[in-house]
C-alpha positions in Angstrom: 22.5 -7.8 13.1 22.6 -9.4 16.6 25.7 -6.5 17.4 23.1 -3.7 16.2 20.4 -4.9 18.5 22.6 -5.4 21.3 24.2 -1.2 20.8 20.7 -0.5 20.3 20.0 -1.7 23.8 22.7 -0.1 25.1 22.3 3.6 23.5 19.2 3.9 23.3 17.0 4.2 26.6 13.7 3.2 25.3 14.6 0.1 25.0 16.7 -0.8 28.1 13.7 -2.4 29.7 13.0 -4.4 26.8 12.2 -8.0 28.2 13.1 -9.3 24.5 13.5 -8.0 20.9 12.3 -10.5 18.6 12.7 -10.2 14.9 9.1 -9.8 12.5 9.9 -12.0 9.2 7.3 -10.8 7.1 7.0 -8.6 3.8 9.3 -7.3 1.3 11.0 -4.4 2.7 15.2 -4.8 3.0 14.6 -3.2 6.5 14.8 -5.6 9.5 11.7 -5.4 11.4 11.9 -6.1 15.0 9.3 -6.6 17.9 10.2 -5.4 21.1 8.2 -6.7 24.2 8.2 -5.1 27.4 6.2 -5.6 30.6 3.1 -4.2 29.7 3.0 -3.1 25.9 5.2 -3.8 22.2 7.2 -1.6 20.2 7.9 -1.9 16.7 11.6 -1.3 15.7 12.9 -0.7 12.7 16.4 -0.9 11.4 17.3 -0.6 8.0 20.8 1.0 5.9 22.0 4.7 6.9 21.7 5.9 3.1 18.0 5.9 3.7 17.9 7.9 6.7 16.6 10.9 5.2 13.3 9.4 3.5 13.0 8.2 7.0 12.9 11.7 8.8 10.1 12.5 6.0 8.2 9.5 6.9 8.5 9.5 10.4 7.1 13.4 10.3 4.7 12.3 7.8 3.1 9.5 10.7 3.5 12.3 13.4 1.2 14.5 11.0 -1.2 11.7 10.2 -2.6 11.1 14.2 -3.6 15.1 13.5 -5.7 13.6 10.4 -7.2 10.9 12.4 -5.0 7.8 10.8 -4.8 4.8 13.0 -1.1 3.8 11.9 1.8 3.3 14.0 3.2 6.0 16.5 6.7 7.4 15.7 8.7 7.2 18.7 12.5 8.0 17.9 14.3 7.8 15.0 18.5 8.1 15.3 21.8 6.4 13.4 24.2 4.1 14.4 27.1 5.0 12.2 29.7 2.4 12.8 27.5 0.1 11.1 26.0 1.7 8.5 22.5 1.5 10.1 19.5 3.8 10.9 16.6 2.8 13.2 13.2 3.9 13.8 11.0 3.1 16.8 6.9 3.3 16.8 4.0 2.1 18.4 2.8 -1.3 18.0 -0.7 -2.1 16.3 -2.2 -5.4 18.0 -3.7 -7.8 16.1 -3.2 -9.6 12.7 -2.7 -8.5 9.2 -5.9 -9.2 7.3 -4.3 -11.0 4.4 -4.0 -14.0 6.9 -7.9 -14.0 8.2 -9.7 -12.6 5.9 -11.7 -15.4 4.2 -12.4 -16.3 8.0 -14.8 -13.6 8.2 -18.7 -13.3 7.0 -18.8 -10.9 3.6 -20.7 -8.5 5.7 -17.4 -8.1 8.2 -14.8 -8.1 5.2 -16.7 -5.4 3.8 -17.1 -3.6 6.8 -13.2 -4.0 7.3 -12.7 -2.5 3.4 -15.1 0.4 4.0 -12.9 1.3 7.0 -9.7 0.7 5.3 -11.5 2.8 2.4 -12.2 5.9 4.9 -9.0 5.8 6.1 -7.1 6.0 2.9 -9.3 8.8 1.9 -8.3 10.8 4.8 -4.6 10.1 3.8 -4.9 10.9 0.8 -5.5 14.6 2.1 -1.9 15.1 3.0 -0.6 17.8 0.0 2.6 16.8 -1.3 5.8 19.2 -1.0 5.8 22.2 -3.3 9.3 20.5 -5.2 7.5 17.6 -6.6 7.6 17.2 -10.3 4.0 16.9 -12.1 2.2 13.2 -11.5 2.0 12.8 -15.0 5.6 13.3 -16.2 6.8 10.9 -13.5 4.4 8.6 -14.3 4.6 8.2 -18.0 8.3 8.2 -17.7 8.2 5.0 -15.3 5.9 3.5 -17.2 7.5 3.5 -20.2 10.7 2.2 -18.4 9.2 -0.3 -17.6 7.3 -1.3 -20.9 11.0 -1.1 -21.8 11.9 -4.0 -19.6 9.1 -5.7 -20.4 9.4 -5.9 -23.7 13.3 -6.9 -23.5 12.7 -9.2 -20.7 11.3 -12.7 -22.7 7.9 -12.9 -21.6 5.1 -12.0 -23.0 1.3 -11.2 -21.9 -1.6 -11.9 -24.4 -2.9 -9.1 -26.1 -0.2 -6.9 -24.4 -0.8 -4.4 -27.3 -4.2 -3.9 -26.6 -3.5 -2.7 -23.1 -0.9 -0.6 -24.3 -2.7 0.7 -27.0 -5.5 1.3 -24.1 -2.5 3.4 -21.7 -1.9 5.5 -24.7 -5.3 6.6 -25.7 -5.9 7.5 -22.0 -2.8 8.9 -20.4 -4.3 12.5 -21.4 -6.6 11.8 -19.0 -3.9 11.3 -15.9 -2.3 15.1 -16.9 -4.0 17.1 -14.1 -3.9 14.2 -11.6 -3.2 16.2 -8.2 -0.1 15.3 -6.2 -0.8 14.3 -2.6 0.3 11.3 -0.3 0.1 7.6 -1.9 1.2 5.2 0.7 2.0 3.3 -2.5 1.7 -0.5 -0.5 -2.0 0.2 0.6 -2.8 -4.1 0.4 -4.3 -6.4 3.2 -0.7 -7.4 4.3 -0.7 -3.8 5.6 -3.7 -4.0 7.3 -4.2 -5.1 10.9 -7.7 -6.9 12.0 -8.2 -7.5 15.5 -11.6 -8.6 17.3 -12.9 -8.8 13.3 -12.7 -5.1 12.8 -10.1 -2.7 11.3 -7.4 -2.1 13.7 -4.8 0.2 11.9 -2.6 0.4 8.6 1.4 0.0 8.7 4.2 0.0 6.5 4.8 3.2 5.2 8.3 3.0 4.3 7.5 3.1 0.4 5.5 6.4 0.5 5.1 8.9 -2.5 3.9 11.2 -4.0 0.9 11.4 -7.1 -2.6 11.1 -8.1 -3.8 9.5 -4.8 -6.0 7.1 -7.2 -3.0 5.2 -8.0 -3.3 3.5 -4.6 -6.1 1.2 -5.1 -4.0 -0.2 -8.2 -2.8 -3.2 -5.1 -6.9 -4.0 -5.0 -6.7 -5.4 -8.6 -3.5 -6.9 -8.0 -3.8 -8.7 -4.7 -7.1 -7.9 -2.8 -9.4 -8.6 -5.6 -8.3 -12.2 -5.7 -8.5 -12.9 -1.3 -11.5 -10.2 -1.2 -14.2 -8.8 -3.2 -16.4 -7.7 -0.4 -13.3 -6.0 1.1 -12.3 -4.9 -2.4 -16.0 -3.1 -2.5 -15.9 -1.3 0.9 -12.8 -0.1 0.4 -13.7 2.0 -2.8 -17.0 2.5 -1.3 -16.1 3.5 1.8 -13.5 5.8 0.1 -16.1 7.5 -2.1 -18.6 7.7 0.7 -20.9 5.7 -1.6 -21.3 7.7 -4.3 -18.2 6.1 -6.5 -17.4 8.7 -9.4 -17.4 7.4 -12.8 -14.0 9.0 -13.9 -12.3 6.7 -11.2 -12.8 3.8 -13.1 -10.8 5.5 -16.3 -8.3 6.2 -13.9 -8.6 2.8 -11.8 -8.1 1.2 -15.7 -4.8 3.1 -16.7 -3.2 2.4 -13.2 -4.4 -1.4 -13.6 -3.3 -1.6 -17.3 0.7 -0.1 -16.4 0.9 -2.6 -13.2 0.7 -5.0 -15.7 3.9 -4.5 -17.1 5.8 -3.0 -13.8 4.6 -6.6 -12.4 6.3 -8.9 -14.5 9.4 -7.3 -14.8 9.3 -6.4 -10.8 8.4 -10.4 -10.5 11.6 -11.5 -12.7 14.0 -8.8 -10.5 13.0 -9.5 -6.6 10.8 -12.3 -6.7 11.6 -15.0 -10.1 10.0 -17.7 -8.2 6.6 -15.9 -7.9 6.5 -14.8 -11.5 3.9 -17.8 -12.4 1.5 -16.5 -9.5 1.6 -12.9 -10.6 0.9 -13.7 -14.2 -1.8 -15.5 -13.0 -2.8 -12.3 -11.3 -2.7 -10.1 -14.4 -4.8 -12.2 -16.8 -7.2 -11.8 -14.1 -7.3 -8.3 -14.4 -7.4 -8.7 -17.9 -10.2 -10.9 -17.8 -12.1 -8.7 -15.4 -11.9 -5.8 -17.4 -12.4 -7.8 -21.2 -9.1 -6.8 -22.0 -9.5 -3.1 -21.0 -13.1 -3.1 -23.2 -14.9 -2.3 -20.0 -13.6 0.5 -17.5 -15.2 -0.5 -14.3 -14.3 -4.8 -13.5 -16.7 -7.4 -13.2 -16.4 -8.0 -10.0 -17.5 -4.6 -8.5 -21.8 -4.3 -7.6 -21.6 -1.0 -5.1 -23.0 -1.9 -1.6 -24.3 -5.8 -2.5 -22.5 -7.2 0.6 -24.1 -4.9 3.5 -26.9 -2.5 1.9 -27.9 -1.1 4.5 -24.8 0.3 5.6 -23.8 4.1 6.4 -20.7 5.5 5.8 -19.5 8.5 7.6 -19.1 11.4 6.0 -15.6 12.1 5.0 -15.3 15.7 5.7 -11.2 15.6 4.2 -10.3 14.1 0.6 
């Protein structure tokens, strides 16, 4: 990777000023992730294999698009191929500050929910981006993954309690998921993605595993990871999503997306990450146990507005 950096800095002239490129080691992505520093600002670079340099093109047009929508995300730059190794790089501006997962519980309830009402706003105006006319129906791609991985899961050796209760649960409501719209899902919207600085929302990142569906299905990463570092963020992010006036039907559809992660998380867990598969079962008989086994639609852990309730969201004027 050292030889790609170093052609990098040769080729390309944004980054033949660059005081040093230091690599980022964080998240899950097979993309390198790179940090390069110059005299008075940062650049994120990205290099990842040439095969995906198409989806890259669509994302990097997507970002352009979102500064038009008012989305504090990273900046695309330039995007380009470096053929003789089988590489494609893309280059964007670089959010300051830190990702919220790490600071979070540092913060007064009142600031974490602040932060989620933000983070809610901002997803809201994301989710206004239509997706292309060529997309298959939400609800045909979604039942078929699911049941691939129900598939897996049931093949794979473990087993959740009362797993037929949350299938039986998917199956009584997936009618309900038929005429889901298809728009922009960011599809890794989590507090690892989100960057605090000065103890206020500073900008979302990581948008390489964009899709397309029922925008809903994005807060399924609040009752798989934020629930558990944040409730008050948790809350402001729906809230601040809804504008306060949470509808009940997303709780049905909060439910199904919750109940399917369940399966897709254990056999993602025994794939890409075996030695992390105790920690996210952990995670899903928490969400069982928050919604009684999918008895209850909307979790336990949500009371709208019970950290700040006095606070005012602005209107949302694009959904």
């Amino acid at each position: 990777m050292n030889d790609v950096i170093q052609t990098l800095q040769e080729r390309v002239k944004l980054l033949q000023n660059a005081k040093k490129i230091e690599e980022l080691a964080k998240g899950y992505s097979p993309d390198k992730k790179y940090v390069a520093h110059f005299d008075n600002e940062k650049l994120l670079l990205r290099v990842g294999d040439i095969q995906g340099y198409k989806k890259k093109k669509i994302e990097f047009r997507i970002l352009q698009n979102m500064k038009n929508i008012r989305i504090k995300s990273p900046q695309p730059i330039d995007i380009g191929m470096i053929e003789e190794f089988n590489s494609c790089y893309n280059i964007y501006s670089f959010i300051d500050g830190v990702d919220a997962k790490d600071m979070i519980q540092t913060l007064t309830k009142e600031d974490q929910y602040k932060i989620g009402i933000e983070a809610g706003i901002q997803l809201s105006r994301m989710h206004s981006y239509e997706a292309p006319s060529t997309i298959n129906t939400w609800y045909d791609r979604a039942m078929e993954k699911h049941y691939r991985y129900l598939s897996a899961y049931k093949s794979c050796g473990i087993k959740i309690k009362n797993d037929e209760k949350i299938i039986d649960f998917i199956e009584e409501n997936k009618q309900h998921i038929k005429k889901r719209p298809n728009r922009f899902q960011h599809d890794d919207f989590h507090l690892e993605n989100i960057i605090v600085k000065d103890k206020k929302f500073a900008g979302v990142i990581d948008f390489n595993n964009f899709d397309w569906g029922d925008p809903l299905h994005d807060f399924v990463k609040v009752a798989l990871f934020q629930r558990e570092r944040s409730v008050p963020f948790s809350i402001g992010q729906i809230d601040g999503y809804f504008n306060n006036n949470v509808p009940e039907d997303f709780w049905r559809l909060y439910s199904i997306y919750s109940g399917m992660v369940i399966f897709s998380s254990v056999v993602w867990s025994l794939r890409f990450a075996p030695e992390q598969l105790e920690e996210m079962i952990g995670r899903l008989y928490v969400i069982l146990e928050d919604h009684k086994n999918f008895e209850i639609l909307k979790p336990t852990w949500y009371e709208s507005s019970s950290y700040l309730t006095h606070t005012s969201v602005s209107p949302i004027t694009s959904k």
